[in-house]
N, CA, C and O of each residue as an XYZ file, in Angstrom:
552
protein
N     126.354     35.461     92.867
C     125.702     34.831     91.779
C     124.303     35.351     91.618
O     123.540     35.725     92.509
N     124.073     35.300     90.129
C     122.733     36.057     90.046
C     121.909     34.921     90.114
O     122.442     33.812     90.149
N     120.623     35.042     90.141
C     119.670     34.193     89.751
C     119.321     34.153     88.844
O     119.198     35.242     88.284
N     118.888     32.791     88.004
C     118.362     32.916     86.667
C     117.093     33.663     87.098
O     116.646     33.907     88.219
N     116.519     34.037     85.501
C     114.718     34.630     85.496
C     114.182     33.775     85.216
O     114.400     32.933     84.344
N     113.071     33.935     86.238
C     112.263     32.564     86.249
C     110.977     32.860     85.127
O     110.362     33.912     84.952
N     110.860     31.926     84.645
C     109.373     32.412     83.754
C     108.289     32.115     84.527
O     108.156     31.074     85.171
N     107.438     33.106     84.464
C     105.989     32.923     85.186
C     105.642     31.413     84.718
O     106.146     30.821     83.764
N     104.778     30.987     85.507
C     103.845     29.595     85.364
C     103.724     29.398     84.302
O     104.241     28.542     83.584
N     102.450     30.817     83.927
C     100.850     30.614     82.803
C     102.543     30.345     81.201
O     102.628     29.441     80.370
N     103.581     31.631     81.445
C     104.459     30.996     80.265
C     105.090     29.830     79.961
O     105.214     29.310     78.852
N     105.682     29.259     81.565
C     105.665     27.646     80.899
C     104.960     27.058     80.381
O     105.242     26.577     79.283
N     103.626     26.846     81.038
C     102.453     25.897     80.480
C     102.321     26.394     78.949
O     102.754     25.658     78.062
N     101.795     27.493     78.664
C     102.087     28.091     77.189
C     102.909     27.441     76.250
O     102.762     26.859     75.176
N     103.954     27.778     77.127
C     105.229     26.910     75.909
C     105.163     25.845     75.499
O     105.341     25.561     74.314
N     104.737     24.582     76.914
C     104.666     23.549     76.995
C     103.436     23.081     75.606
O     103.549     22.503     74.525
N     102.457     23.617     76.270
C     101.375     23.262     75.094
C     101.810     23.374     73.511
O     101.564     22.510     72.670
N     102.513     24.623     73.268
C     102.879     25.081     72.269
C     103.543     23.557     71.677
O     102.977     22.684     71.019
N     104.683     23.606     72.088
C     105.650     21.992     72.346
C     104.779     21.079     71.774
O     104.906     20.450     70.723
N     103.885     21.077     72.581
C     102.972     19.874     72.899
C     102.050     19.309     71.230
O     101.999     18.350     70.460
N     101.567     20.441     71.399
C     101.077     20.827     70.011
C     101.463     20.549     68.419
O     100.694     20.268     67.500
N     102.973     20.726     68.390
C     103.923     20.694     67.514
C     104.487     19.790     67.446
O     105.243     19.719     66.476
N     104.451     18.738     68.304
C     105.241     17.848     68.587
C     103.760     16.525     67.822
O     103.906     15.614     67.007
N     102.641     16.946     68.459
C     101.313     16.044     67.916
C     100.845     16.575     66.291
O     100.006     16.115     65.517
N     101.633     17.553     66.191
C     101.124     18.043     64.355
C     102.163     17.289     63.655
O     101.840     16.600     62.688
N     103.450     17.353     64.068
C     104.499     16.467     63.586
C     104.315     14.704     63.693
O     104.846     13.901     62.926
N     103.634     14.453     64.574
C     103.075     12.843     64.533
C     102.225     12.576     63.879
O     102.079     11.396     63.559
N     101.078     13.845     63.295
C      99.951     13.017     62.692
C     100.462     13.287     61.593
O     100.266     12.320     60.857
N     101.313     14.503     60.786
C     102.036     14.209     59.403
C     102.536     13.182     59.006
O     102.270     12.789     57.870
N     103.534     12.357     59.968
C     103.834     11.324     60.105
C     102.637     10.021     60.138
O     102.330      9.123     59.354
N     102.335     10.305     61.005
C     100.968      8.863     60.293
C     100.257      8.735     59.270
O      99.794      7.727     58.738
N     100.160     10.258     58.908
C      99.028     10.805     57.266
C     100.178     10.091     56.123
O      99.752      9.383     55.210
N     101.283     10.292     56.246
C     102.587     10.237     55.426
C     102.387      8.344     55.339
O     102.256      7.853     54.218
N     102.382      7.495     56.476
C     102.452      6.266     56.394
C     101.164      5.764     56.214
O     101.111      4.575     55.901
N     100.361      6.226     56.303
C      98.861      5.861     55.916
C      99.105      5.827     54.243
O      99.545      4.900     53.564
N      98.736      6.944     53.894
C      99.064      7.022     52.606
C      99.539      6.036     51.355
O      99.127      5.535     50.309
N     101.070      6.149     52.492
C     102.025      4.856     51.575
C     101.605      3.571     51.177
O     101.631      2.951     50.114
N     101.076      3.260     52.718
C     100.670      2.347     52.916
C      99.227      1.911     51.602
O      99.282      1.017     50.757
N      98.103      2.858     51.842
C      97.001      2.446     50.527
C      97.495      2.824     49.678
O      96.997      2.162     48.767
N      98.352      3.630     49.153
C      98.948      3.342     47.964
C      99.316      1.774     47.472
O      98.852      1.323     46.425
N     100.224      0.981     48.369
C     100.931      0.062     48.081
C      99.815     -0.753     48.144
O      99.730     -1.490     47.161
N      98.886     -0.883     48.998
C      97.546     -1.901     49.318
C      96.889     -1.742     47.619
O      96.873     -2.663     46.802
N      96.355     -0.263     47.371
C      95.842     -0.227     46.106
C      96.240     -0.750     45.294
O      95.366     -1.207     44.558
N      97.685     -1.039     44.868
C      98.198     -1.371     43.337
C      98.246     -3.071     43.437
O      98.340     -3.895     42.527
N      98.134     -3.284     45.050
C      98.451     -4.652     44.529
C      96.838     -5.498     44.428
O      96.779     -6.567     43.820
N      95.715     -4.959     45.014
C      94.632     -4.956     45.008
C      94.390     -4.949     43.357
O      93.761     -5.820     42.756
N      94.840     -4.117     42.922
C      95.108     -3.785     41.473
C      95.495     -5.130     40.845
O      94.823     -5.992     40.280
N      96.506     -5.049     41.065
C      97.220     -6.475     39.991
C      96.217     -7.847     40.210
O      95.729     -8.588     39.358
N      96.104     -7.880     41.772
C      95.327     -9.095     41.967
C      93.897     -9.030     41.238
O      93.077     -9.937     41.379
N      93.712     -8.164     40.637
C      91.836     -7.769     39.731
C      92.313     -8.409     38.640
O      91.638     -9.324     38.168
N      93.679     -8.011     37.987
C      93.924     -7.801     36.726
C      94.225     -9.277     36.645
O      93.480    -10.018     36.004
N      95.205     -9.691     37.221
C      95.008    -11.645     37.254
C      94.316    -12.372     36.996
O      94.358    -13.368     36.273
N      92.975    -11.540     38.087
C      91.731    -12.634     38.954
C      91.432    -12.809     36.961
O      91.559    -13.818     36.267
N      91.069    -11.567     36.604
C      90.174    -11.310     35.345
C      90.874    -12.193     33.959
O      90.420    -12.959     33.109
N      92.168    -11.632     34.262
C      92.789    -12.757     33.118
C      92.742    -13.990     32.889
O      93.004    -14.508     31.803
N      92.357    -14.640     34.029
C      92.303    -16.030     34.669
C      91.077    -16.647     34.122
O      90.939    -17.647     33.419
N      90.154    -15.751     34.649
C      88.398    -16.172     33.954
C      88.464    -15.974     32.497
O      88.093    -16.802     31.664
N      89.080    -14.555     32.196
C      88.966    -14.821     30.416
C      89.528    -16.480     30.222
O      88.826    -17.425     29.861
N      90.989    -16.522     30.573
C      91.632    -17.896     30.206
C      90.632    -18.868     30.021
O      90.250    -19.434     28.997
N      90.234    -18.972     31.334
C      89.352    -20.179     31.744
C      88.060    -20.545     30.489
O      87.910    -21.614     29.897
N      87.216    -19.245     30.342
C      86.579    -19.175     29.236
C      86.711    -19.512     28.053
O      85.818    -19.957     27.332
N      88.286    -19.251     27.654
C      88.536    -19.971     26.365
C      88.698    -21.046     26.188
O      88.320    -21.572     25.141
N      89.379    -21.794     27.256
C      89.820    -23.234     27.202
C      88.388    -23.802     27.750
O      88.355    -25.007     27.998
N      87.613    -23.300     27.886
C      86.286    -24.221     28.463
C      85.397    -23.985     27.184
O      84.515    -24.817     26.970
N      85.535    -23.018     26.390
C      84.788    -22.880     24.951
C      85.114    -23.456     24.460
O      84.191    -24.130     24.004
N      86.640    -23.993     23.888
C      86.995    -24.976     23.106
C      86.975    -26.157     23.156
O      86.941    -26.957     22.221
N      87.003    -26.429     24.779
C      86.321    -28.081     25.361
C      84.857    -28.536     24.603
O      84.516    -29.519     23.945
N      84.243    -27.404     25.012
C      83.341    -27.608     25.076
C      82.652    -28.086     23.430
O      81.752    -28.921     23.340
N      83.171    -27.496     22.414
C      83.546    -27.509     21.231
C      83.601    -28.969     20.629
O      82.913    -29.619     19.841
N      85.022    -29.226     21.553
C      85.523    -30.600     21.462
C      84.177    -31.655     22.155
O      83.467    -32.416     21.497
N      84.148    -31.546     22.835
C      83.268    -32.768     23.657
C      81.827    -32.563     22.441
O      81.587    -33.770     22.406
N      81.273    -32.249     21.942
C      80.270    -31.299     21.006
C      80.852    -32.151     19.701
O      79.970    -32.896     19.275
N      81.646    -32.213     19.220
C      82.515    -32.772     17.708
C      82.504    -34.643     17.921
O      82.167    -35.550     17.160
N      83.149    -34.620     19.602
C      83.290    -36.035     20.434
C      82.135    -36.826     20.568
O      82.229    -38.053     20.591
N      80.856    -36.140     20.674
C      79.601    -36.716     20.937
C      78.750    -36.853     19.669
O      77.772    -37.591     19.557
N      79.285    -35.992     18.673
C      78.705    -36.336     17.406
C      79.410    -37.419     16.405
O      78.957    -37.875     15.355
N      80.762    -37.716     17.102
C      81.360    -38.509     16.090
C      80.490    -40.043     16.436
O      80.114    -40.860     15.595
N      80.324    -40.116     17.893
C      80.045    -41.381     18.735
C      78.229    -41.316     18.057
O      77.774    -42.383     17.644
N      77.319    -40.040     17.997
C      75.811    -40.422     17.711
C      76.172    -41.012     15.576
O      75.337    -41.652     14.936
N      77.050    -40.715     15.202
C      76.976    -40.749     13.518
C      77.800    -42.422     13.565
O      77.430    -43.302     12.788
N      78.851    -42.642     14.514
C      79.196    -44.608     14.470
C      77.717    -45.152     14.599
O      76.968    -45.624     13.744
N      77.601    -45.000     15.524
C      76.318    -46.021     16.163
C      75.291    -45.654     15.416
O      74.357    -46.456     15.422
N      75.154    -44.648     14.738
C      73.713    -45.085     13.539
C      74.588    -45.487     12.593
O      74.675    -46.577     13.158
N      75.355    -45.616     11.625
C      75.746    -46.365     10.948
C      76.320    -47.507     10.907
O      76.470    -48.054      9.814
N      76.698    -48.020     11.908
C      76.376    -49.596     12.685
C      75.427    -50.161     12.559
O      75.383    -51.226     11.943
N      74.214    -49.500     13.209
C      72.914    -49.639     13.384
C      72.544    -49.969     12.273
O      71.909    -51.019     12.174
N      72.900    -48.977     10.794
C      71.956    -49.415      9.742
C      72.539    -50.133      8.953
O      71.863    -50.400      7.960
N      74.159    -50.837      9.003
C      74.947    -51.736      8.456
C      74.331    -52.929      9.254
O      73.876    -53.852      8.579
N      74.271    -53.007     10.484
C      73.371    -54.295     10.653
C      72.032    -54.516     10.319
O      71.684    -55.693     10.416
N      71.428    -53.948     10.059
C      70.345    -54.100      9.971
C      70.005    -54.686      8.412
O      69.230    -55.600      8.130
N      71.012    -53.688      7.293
C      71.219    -54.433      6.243
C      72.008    -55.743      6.241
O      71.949    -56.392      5.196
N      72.471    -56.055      6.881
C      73.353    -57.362      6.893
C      72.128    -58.528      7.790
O      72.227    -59.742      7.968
N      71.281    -57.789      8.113
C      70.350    -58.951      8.932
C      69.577    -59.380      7.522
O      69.362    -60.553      7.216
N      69.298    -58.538      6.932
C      67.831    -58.148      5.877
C      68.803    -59.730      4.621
O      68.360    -60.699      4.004
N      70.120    -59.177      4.817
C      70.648    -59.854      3.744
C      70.861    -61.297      4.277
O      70.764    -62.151      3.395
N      71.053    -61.625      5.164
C      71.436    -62.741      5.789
C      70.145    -63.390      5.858
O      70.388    -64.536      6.239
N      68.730    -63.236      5.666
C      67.413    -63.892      6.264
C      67.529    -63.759      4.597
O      68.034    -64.817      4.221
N      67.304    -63.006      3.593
C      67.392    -63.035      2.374
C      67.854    -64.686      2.025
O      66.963    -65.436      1.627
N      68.822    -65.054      2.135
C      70.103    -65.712      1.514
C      69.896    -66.675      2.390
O      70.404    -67.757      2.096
N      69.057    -66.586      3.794
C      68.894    -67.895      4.061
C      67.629    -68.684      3.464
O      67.650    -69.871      3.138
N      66.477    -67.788      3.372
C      64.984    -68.047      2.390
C      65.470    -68.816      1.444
O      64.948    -69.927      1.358
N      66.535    -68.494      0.516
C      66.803    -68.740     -0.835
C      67.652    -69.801     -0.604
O      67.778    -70.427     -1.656
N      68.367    -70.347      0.398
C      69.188    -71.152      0.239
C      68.974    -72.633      0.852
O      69.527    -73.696      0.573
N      67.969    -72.312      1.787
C      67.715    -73.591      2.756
C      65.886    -73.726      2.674
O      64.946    -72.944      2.533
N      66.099    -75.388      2.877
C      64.572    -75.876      3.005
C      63.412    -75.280      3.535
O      63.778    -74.670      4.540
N      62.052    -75.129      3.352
C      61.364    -74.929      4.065
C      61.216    -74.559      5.817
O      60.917    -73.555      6.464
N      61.604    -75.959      6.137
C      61.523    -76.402      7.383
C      62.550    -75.839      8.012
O      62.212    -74.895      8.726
N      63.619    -76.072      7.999
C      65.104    -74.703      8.128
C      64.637    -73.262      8.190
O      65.163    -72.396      8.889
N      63.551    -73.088      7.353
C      63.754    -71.766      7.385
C      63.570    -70.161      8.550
O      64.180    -69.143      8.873
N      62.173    -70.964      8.819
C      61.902    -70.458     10.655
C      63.034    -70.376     11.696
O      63.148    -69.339     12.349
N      64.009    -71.568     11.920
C      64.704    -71.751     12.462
C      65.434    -70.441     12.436
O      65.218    -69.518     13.222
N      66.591    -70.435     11.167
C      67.257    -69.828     10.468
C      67.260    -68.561     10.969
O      68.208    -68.126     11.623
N      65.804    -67.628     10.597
C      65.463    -66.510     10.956
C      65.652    -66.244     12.762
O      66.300    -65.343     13.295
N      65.034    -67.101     13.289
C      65.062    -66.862     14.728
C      66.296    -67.157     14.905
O      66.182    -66.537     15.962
N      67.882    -67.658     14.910
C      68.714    -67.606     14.659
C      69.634    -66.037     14.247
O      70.453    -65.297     14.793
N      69.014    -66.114     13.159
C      69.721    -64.663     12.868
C      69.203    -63.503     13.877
O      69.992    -62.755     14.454
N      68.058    -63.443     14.002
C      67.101    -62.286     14.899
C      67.843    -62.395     16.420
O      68.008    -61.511     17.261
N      68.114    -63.413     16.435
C      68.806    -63.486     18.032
C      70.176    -63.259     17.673
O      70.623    -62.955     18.779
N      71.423    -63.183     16.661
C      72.456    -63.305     16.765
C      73.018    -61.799     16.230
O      74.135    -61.360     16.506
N      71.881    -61.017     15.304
C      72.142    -59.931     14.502
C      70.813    -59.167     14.520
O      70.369    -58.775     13.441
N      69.941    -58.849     15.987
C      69.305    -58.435     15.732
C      68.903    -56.845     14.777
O      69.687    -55.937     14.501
N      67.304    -56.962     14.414
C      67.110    -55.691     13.949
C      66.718    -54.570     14.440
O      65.973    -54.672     15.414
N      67.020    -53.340     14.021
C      66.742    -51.892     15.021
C      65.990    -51.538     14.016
O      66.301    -51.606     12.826
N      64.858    -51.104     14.528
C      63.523    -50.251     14.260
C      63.783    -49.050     13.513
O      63.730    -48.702     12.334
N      64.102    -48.510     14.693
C      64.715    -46.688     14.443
C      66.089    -46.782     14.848
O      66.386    -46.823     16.042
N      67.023    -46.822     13.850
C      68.438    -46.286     13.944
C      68.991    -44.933     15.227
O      69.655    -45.035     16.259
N      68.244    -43.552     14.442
C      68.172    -42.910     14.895
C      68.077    -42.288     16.485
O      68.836    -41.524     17.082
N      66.612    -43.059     16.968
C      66.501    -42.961     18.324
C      67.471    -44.020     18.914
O      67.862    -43.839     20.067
N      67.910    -45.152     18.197
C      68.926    -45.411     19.224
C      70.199    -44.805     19.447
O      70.766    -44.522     20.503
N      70.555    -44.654     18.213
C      71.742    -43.995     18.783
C      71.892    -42.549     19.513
O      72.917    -42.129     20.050
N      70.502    -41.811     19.402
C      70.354    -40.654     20.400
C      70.504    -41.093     21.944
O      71.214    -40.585     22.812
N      69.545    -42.288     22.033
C      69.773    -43.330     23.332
C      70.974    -43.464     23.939
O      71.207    -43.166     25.110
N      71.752    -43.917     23.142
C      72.945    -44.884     23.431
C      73.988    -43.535     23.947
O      74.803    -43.684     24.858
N      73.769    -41.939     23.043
C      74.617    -40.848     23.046
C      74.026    -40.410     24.610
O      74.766    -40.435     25.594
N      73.027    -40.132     24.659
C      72.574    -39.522     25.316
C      72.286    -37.821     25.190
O      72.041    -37.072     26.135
N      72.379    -37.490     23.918
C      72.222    -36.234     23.457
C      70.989    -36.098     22.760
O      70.326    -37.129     22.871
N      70.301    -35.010     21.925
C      69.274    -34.639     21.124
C      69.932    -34.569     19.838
O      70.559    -33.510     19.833
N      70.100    -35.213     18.692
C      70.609    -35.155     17.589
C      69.386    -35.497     16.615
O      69.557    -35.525     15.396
């Protein structure tokens, strides 16, 4: 039987490295390859989640403009009752102390008034009250 040929040392190690080498260029293709994929797939959904986030705030913006709109229409309907309350009583006081002057005695008549003043009083300024009462600048 013959002997196999042996390869010198320095050519194994050679080879080996060689191996070695090829074997670690083929792993980091492989990780470059899954890296990759990987921020790809991270990017787009990073992506969508922007495109949401953003749609969301526009949304939000509109339905909070139109609230806001509303509550704005809501607070003016409430400052325009209460001054015209305000100045329906005030004519109904004017008329009621009127009609009591004219209708009852002297002595009645003081009464009468302090009566009405306590039961229907009068407002000064319409206006500032019902800015008061709103709590807005109108």
């Amino acid at each position: 039987m013959k002997a196999p040929d042996l390869v010198p040392h320095e050519q194994r190690q050679a080879d080996r490295r060689q191996n070695h080498r090829r074997a670690q260029d083929e792993w980091t293709e492989h990780l470059e390859r899954r890296l990759r994929s990987f921020f790809a797939k991270c990017l787009f959904v990073i992506s969508v989640m922007g495109i949401i986030s953003a749609g969301s705030i526009l949304g939000f913006g509109i339905v909070l403009k139109a609230q806001s709109k509303t509550s704005r229409t809501i607070q003016q309907q409430r400052y325009d009752y209460i001054y015209t309350a305000c100045v329906d009583q005030n004519a109904r006081h004017e008329a009621t102390i009127d009609r009591a002057q004219e209708a009852l005695p002297l002595e009645s008549r003081q009464t009468a008034t302090l009566l009405v003043d306590q039961l229907q009083p009068f407002t000064k300024d319409c206006a500032a009250t019902a800015r008061k009462r709103v709590k807005g600048d109108r």
